[in-house]
C-alpha positions, 0 to 999 in steps of 0.5 A: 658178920666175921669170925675169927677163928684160932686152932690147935696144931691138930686143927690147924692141920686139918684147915689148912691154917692156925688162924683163919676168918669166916665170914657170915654175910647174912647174920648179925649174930648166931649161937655158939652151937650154929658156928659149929655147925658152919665150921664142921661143914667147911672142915668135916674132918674136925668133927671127931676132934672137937665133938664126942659121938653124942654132939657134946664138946670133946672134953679134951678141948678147951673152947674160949669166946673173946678169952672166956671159957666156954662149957658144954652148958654155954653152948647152946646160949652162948651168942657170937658176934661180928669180930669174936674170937672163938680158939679151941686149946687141948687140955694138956695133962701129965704127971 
């Protein structure tokens, strides 16, 4: 299974890429929550950026599967694919 994966200019600092692919060789699909697992392990230094110190999703980060918006409550039913797209987007605010 190949997932694709698209990051912010903070992340993408951190991978080493904007845009990159992992692979899962012996998974034919797996919860959103397990990506993350597998991501923060390729890339430790993500782990302050994209998770508050209780596990819950940053809620400076937008996570969308496929384009749909993925919430705190989505994680743990959410369920990847071969070919999804998962992109992390900074929630952007000013005034």
């Amino acid at each position: 299974m190949k997932i694709d994966v698209n990051l912010t200019k903070a992340l993408a600092d951190i991978a080493g890429s904007k845009e990159f692919e992992l692979e899962f060789p012996n998974k034919s699909s797996m919860k959103l929550s397990e990506f993350f697992s597998e991501l923060v392990k390729k890339h430790p230094r993500m782990q302050d950026l994209l998770f508050e110190s209780d596990g819950s999703i940053n809620y400076h980060i937008l996570i969308f599967v496929n384009d749909k918006p993925i919430q705190n409550k989505d994680e743990k039913t959410t369920k990847l694919t071969n070919g999804d797209i998962v992109s992390f987007f900074p929630i952007i605010g000013g005034g």
